[in-house]
PQR file of N, CA, C, O and H, with PARSE charges and radii, in Angstrom:
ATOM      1  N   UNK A   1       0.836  -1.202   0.000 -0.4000 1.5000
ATOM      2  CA  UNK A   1       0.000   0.000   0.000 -0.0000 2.0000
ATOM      3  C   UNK A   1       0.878   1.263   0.000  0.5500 1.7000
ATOM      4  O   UNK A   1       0.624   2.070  -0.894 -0.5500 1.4000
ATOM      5  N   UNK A   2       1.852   1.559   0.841 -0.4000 1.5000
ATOM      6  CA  UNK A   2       2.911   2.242   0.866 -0.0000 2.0000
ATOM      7  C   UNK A   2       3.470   2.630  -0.710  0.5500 1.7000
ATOM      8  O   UNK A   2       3.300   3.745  -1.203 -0.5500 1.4000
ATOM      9  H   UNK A   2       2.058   0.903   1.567  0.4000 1.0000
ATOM     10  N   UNK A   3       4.104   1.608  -1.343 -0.4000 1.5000
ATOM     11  CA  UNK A   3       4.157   1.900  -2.581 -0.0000 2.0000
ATOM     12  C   UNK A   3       3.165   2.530  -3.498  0.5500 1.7000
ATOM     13  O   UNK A   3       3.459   3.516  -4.173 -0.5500 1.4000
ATOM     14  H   UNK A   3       4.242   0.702  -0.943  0.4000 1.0000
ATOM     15  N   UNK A   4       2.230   2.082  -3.520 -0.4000 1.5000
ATOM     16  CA  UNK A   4       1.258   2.307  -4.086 -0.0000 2.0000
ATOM     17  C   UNK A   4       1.288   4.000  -3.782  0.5500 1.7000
ATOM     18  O   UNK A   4       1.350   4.968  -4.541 -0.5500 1.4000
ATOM     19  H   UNK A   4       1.991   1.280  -2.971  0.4000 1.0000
ATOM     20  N   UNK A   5       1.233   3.903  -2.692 -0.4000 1.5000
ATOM     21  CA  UNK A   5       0.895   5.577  -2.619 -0.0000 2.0000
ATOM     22  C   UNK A   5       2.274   6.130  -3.313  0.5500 1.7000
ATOM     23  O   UNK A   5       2.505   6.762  -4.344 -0.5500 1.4000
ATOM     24  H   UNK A   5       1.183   3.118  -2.075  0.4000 1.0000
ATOM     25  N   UNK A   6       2.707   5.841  -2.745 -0.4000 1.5000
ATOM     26  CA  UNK A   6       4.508   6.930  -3.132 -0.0000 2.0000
ATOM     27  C   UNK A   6       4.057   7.002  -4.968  0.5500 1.7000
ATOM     28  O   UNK A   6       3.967   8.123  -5.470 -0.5500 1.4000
ATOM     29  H   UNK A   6       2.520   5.328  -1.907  0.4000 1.0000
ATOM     30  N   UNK A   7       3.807   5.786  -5.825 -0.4000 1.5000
ATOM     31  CA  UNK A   7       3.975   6.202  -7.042 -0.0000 2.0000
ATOM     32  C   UNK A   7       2.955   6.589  -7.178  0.5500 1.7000
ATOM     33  O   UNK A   7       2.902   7.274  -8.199 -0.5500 1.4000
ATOM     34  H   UNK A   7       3.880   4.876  -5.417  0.4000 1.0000
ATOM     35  N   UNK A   8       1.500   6.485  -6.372 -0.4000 1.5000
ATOM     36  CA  UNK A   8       0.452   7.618  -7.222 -0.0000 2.0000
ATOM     37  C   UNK A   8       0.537   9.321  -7.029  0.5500 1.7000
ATOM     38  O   UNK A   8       0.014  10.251  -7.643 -0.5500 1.4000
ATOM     39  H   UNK A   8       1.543   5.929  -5.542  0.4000 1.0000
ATOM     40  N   UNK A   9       1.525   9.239  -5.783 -0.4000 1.5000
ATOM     41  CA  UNK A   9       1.747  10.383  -5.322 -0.0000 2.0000
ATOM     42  C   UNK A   9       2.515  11.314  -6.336  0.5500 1.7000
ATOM     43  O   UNK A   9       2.235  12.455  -6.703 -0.5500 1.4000
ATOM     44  H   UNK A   9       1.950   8.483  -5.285  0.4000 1.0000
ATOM     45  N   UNK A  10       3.906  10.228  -6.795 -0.4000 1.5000
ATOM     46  CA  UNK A  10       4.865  10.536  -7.888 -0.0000 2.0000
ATOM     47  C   UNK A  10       4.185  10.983  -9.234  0.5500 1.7000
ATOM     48  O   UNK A  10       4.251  12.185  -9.488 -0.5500 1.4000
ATOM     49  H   UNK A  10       4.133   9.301  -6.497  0.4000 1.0000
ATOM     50  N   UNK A  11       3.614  10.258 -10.024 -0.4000 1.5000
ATOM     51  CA  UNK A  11       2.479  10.198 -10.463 -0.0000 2.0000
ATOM     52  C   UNK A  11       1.754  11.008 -10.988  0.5500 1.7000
ATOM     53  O   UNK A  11       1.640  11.454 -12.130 -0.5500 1.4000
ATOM     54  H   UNK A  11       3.560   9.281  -9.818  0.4000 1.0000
ATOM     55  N   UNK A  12       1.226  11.177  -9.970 -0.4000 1.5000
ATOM     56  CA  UNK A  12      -0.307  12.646  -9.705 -0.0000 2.0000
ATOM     57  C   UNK A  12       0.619  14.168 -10.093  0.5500 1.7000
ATOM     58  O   UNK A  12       0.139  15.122 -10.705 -0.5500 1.4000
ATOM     59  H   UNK A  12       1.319  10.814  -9.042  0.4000 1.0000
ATOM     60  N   UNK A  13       2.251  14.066  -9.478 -0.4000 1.5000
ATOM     61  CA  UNK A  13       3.178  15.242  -9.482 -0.0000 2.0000
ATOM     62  C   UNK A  13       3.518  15.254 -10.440  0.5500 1.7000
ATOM     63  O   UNK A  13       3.542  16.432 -10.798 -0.5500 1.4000
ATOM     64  H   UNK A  13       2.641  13.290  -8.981  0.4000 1.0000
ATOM     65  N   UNK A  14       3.909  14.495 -11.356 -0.4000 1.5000
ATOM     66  CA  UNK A  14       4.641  14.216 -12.887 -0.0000 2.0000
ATOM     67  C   UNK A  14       3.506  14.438 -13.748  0.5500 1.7000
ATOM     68  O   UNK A  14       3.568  15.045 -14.817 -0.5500 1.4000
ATOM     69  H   UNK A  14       3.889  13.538 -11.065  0.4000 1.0000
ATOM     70  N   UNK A  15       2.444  13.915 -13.238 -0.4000 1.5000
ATOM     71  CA  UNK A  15       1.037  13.597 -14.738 -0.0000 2.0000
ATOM     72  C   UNK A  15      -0.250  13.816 -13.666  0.5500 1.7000
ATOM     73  O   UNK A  15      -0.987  13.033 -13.066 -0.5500 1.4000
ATOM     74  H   UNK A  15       2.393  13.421 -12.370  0.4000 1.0000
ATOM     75  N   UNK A  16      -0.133  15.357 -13.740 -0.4000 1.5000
ATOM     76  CA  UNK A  16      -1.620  15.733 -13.253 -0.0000 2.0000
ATOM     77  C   UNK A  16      -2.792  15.651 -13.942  0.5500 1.7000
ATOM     78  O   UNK A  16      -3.886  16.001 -13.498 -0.5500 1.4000
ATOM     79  H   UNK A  16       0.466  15.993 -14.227  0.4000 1.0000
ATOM     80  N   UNK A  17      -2.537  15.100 -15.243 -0.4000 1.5000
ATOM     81  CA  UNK A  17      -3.233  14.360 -16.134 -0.0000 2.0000
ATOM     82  C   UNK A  17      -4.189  13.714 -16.080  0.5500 1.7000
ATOM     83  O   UNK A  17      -5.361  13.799 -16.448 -0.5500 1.4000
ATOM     84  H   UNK A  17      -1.649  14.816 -15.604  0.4000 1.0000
ATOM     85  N   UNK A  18      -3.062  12.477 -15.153 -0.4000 1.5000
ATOM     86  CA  UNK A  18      -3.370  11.309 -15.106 -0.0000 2.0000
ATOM     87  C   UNK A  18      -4.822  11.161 -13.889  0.5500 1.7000
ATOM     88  O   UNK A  18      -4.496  10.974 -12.716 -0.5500 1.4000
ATOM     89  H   UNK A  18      -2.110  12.408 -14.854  0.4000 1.0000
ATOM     90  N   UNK A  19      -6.444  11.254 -14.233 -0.4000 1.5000
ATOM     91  CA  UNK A  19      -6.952  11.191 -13.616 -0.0000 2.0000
ATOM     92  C   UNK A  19      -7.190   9.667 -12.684  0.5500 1.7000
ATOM     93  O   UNK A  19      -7.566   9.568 -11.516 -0.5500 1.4000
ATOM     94  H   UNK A  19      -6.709  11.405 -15.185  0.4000 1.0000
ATOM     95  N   UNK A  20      -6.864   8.687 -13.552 -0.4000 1.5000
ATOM     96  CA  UNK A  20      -7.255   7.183 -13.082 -0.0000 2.0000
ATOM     97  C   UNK A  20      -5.992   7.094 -11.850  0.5500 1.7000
ATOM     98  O   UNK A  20      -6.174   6.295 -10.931 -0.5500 1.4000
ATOM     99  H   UNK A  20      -6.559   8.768 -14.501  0.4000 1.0000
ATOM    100  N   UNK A  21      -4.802   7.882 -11.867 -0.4000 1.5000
ATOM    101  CA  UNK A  21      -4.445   7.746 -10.572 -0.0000 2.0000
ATOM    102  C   UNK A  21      -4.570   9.064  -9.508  0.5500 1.7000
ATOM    103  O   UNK A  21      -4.226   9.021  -8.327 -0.5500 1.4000
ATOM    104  H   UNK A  21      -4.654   8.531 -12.613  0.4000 1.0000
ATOM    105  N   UNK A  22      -4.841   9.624  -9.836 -0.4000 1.5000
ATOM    106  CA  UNK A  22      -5.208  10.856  -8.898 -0.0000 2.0000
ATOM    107  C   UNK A  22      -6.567  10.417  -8.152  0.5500 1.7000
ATOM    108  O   UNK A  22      -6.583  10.516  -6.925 -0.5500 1.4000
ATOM    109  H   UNK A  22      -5.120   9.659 -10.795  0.4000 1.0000
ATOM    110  N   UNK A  23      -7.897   9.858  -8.936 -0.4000 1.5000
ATOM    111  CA  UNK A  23      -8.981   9.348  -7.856 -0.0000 2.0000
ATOM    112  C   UNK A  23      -8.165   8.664  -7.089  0.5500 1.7000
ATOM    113  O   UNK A  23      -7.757   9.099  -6.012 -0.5500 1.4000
ATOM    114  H   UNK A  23      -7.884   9.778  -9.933  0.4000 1.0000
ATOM    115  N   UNK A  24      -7.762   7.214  -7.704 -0.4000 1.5000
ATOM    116  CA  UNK A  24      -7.412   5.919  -6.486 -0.0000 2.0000
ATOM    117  C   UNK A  24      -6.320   7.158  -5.951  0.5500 1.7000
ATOM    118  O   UNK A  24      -6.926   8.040  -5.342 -0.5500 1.4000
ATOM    119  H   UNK A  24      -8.093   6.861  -8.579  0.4000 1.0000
ATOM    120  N   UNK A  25      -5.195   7.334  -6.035 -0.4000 1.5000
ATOM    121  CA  UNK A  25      -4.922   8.311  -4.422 -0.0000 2.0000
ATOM    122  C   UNK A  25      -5.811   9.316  -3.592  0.5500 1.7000
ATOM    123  O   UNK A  25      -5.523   9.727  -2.468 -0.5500 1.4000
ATOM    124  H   UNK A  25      -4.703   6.617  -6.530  0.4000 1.0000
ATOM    125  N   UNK A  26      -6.982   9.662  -4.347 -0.4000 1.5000
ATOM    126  CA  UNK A  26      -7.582  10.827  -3.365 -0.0000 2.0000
ATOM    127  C   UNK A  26      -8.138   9.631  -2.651  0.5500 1.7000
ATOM    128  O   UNK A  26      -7.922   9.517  -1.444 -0.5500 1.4000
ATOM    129  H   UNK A  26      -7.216   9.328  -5.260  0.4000 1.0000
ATOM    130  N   UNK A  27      -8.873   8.685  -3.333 -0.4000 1.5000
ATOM    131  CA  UNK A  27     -10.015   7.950  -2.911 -0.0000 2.0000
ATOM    132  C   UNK A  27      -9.204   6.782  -1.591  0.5500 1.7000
ATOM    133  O   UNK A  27      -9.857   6.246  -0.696 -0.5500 1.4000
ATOM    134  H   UNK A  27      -9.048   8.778  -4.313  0.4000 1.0000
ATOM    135  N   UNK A  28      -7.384   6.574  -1.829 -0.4000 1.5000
ATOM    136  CA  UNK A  28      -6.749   6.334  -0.344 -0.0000 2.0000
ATOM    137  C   UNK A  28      -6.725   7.108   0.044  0.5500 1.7000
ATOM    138  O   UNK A  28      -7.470   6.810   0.978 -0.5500 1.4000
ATOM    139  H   UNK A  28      -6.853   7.010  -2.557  0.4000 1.0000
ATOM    140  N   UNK A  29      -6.374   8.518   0.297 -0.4000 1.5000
ATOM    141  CA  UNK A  29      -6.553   9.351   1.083 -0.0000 2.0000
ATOM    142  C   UNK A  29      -7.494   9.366   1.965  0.5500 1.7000
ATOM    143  O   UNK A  29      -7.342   9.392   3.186 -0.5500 1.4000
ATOM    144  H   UNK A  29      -5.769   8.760  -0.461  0.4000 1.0000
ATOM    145  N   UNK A  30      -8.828   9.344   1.166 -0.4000 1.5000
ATOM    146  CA  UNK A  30      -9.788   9.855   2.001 -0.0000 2.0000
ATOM    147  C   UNK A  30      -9.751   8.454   2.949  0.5500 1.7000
ATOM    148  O   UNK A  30     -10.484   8.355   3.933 -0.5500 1.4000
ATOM    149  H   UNK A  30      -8.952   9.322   0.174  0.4000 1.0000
TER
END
């Protein structure tokens, strides 16, 4: 899970684009 976050985090910062990982990290977040 850890990972997971770090690269959607990475991710979301590189490719604010990228909506299919920006939900699944908001949606761990929340």
């Amino acid at each position: 899970n850890n990972i997971l976050r770090k690269i959607g985090f990475i991710d979301v910062k590189h490719t604010p684009q990228t909506m299919g990982v920006a939900t699944i990290y908001s949606a761990s977040k929340r």
